[in-house]
N, C-alpha and C positions, 0 to 999 in steps of 0.2 A: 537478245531477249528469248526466253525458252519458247519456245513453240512459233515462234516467226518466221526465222531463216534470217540469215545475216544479208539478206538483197532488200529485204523488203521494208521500203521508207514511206511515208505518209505521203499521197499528193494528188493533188486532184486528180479528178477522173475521166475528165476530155482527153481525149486522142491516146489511151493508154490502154492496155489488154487487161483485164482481171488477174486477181495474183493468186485466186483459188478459185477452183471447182469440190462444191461440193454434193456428197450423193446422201440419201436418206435410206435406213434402212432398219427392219426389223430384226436383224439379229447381226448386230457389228461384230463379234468376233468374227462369224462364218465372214461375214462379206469383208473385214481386214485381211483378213487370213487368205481368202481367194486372190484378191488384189496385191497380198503381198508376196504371195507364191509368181504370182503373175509377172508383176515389173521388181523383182530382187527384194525387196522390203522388209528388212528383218526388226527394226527396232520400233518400236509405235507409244507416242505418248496421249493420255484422256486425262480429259474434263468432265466435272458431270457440271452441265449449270443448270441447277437449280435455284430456287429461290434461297437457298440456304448463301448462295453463292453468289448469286447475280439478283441483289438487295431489290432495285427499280427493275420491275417485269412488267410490260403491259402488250396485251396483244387483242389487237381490233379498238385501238385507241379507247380501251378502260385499263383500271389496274389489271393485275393476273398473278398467276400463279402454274410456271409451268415446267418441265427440267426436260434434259436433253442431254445424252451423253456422246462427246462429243471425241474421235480420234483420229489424230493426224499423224505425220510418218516424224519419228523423234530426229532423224539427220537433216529433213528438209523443210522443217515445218508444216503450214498450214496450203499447200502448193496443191494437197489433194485433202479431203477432209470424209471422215465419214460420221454422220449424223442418225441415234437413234431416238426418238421420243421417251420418257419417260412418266412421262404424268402433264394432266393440265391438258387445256386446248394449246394449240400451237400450229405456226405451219408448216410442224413436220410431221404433226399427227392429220394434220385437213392433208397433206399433199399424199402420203402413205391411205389412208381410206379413200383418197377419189383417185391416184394414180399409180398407186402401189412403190417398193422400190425403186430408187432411181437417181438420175441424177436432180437434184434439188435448186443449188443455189450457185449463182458466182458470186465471189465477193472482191472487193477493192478496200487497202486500208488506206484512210483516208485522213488527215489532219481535225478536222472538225464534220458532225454530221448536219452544220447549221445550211451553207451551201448545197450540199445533196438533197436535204430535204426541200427545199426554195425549187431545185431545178427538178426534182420527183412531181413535185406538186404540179409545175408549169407542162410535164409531160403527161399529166393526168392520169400519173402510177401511185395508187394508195399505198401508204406505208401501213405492214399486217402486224407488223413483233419487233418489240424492239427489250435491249437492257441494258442497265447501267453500273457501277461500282464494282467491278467483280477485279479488279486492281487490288494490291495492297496496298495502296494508298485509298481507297474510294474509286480512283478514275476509273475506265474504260469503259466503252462504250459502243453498241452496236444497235443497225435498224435491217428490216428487211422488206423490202416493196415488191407487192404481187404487181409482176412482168408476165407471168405464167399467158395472159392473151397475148402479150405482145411477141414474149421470145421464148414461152414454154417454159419458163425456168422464176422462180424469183429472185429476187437480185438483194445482196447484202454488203452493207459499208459499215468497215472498220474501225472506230479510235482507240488501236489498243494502249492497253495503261503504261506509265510509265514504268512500271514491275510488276510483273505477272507470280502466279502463284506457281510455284511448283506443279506439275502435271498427279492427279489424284492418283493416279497410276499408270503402270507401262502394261505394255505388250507385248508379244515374243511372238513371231510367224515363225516356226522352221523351215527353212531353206531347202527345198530338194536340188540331188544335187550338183 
């Protein structure tokens, strides 16, 4: 599936490590482009999800309306992810005005987000943003729960769809050499 990596299988999330980190930022090229220079990175594929894209958007449990453009490394997928806000409240525009750049979220994909949210609930982590349909079929699906007291960071769970859209566009680091 484009933008997953061919390791990454659905399953729950006891005793397992997150299969991404990702960081938030106000200017994704600059900060691809650092990170790519950085650890070899030359090929990079984006999303933008917006509501145009990701149909069911609600963030602070009402409806919403928010986009975020979203780029990960085109050979390894979603393993490192960088995240910029583009409109709408969201919590990558709350986490960029109260903490500036940085690392943002880990995420796990997961089979269903019926379980997660059951055991979020039980650990007394609100769930902030979540969306839905951005598959070509309708599927897919994602939430994110403020951990930020617990572990600094908030936490995101996966069900990606069964066919993903094409990446809205690539990206190119040049290699130094």
């Amino acid at each position: 599936m484009t933008g997953y990596g061919a390791s990454i299988v659905p399953c729950e999330i006891v005793s397992r490590p997150p299969d991404k980190a990702a960081f938030v930022t106000d200017d994704w090229p600059a900060a691809v482009s650092s990170y790519g220079r950085a650890f070899g990175v030359e090929h990079w594929n984006g999303w933008n999800y917006d509501a145009g894209f990701v149909p069911c958007q609600r963030y602070l449990e009402k409806p919403a309306s928010y986009g975020c453009t979203t780029v990960v490394p085109a050979s390894f997928g979603p393993a490192v992810e960088f995240d910029q806000p583009t409109g709408g409240r969201s919590v990558f525009s709350d986490f960029l005005e109260a903490r500036g750049p940085g690392l943002h979220h880990l995420g796990w994909v997961v089979p269903s987000l019926v379980p997660v949210r059951e055991r979020m609930r039980r650990l007394g982590i609100a769930e902030a943003m979540s969306g839905a349909g951005h598959g070509v079929d309708g599927d897919g699906e994602y939430a994110y729960f403020d951990a930020i007291a617990e572990f600094g960071v908030y936490l995101q769970f996966i069900v990606p769809p069964a066919r993903r859209y094409e990446p809205h566009f690539t990206f190119e680091v040049p290699l130094e050499g």
